[in-house]
N, C-alpha and C positions, 0 to 999 in steps of 0.2 A: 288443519288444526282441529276443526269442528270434527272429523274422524277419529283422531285421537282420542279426544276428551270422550267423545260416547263409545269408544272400545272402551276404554277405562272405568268409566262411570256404569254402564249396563250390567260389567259383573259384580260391580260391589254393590249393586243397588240387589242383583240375584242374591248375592252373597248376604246381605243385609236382610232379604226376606225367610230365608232357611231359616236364618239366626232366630230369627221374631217366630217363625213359626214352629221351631223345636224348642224356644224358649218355652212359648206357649202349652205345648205339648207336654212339655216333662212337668212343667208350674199343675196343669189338671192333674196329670198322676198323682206329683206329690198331694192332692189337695182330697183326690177319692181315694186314698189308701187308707184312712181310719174308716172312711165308711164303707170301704170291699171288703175291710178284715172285720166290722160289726155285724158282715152279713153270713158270716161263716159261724154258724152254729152248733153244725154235729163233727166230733172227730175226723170222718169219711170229706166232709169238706175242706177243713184245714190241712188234712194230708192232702186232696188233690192239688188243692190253689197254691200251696206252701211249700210242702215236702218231695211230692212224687217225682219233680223235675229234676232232679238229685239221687233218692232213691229209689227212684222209678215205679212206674203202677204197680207193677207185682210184689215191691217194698223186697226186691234180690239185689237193690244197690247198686255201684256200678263204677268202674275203673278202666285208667285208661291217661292221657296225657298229661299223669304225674298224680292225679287226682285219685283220690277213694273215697269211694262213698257207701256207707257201710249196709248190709243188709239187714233189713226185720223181720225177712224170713227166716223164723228158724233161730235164730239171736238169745243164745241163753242169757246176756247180760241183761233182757229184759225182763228176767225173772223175777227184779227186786222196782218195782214202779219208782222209788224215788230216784234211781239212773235215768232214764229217762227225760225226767222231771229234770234233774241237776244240767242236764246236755240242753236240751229244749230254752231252761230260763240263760245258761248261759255260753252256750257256744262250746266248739270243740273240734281242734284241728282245724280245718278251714271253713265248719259250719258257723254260722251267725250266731248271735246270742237271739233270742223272741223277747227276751224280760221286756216290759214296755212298748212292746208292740203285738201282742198276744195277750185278752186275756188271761185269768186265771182259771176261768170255765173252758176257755177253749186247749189251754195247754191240759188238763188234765183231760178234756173229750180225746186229744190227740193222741195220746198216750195212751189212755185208752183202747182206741182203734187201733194203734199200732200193737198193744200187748193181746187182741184179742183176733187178729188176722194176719194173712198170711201164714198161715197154718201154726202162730201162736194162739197157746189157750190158757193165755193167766188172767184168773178171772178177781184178783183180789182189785177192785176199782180203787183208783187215783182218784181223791177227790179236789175239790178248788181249795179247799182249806190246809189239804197238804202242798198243791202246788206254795199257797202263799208262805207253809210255815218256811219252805225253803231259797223264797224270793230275796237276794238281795236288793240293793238300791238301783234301779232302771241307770244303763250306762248314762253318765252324764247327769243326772238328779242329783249326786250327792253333794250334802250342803258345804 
């Protein structure tokens, strides 16, 4: 009997410790994620940490098991900065929205970076005041 009970007991006690320690795990993420995204300052960073794993470092996109992810090489829709700006604050096709998790400085640094490389060269700057003029209500704020 005493066998049984500790075949039984050993794995829910394993089982019990993963639990506590991915619990743990995932609670710190959630908990540095305002402050990894306060530490992203210039465009070039918010594409790395954000963007590139998607559209990849050379920002030539990328598809493939159902998925498309569009390119910024080259990208004539980025001709007019507030597309951008409209995709970024609120998502499109399977990308995220950032409204409320980006600021305003860093979605227009992004945009930015993205409208000035990768062999784009539109130089009319996105500023934080335009990001905001076209901010809706952060999902889930509204009153």
């Amino acid at each position: 009997m005493r066998t049984l009970v500790n075949g039984l007991i050993r794995p829910l006690m394993v089982v019990g410790a993963i639990a506590v320690a991915t619990h743990a795990a995932h609670a710190d993420t959630a908990a540095n994620i305002e402050a990894k995204a306060a530490q992203m300052n210039t465009g070039a960073e918010v594409y790395q940490h954000v963007c590139q794993s998607c559209h990849m470092p050379d920002g030539k996109g990328a598809q493939g098991a159902g998925a498309h992810f569009p390119a910024f090489a080259g990208n004539p829709k980025l001709a007019d900065g507030g597309y951008p700006v409209y995709v970024v604050l609120n998502g499109f096709g399977g990308m995220p929205w950032f409204n409320g998790h980006l600021s305003d400085e860093q979605i227009a640094n992004v945009v930015n970076y993205i409208r000035t490389s990768f062999g784009n060269h539109y130089t009319d700057a996105v500023k934080p005041s335009d990001v905001a003029a076209q901010k809706p209500p952060a999902p889930g704020m509204e009153d």
